[in-house]
N, C-alpha and C positions, 0 to 999 in steps of 0.2 A: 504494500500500500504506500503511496506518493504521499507524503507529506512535508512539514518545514521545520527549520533548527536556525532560532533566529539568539541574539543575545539580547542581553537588555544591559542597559549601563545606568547603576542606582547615584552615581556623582549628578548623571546627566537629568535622568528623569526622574528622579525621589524616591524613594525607598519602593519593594518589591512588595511591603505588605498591602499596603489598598490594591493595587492590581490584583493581586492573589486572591482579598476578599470579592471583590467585585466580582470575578471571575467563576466565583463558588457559591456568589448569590443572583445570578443569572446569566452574563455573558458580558467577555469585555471588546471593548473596540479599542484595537491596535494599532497603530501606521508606521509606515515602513517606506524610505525613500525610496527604495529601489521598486520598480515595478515588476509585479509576479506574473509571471506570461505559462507558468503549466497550468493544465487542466485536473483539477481534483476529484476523485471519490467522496464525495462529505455525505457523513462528516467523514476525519481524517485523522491526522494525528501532527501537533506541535510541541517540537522541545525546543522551553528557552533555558536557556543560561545566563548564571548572571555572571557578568564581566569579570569583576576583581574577584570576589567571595569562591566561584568556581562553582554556583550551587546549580542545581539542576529540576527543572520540572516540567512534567510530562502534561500536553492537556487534551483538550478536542478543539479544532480548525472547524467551525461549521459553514464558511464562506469566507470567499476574500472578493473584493472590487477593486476597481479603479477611483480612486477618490474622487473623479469628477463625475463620478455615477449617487455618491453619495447627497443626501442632503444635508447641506452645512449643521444642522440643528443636531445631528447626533453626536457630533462634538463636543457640544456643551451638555450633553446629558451626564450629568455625577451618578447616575446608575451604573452604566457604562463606561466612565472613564472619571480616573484621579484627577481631583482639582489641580494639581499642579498640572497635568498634560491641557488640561484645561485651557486655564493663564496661558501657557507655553504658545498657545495655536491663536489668542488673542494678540499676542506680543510677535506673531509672526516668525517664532520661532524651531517650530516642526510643524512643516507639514509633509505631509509623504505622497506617497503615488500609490502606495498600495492598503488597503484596511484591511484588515484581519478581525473576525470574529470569533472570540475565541472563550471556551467555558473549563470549570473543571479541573483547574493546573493544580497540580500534586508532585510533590517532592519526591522524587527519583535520586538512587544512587547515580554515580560518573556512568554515564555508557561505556564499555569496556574501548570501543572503538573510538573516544574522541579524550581518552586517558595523554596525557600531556598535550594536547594540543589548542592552541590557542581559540579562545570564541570567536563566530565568526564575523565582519564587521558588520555584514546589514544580514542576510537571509542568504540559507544554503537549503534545493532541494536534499530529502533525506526519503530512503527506505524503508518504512516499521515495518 
């Protein structure tokens, strides 16, 4: 099964726990500057990584877009997204190309296969 292995960097976007919760009380919405051009089975499977800490968690993909498919207003929704990504997208500060919907992230051990290797800078297709 096709899915994604994106990092996350907590200097950049703020701590990893509002994501985590948001994501385990209905679905969170993600962006990603780089544009995701495969076609998915969803749902699917996403593991982020967090940057420095090295921590790992497994979730469900249940769609991704092109941002300009999106309607601006679910960016501001703090159901789906931390107040700090929030601010960030007011201050013109991320915006991406690709959105990610994603629920259910759960702490995972290191994948045996990505044991010393650096996270990746934006999104890498992966195999589950």
């Amino acid at each position: 099964m096709l899915g994604l292995y994106v990092s996350y960097n907590e200097e950049k976007h703020g701590s990893i726990d509002e994501p985590l919760r948001i994501s385990n009380s209905g679905y969170l919405i993600f962006q990603s500057r780089k544009s995701c051009k495969k076609e998915f089975n969803f749902p699917t499977k996403i593991l982020l990584r967090i940057s420095k800490k090295g921590d790992f968690y497994l979730g469900e993909l249940h769609d991704v877009k092109d941002y300009i498919e999106c309607d601006p207003k679910i960016f501001e929704d703090t159901r789906h997204r931390p107040m700090r990504w929030i601010e960030m997208d007011k201050n013109h500060e991320w915006r991406g190309k690709s959105v990610f919907f994603i629920s259910n992230l759960t702490s995972i051990e290191e994948p045996l296969d990505l044991q010393g290797k650096h996270p990746p800078e934006t999104f890498y297709y992966r195999d589950f």
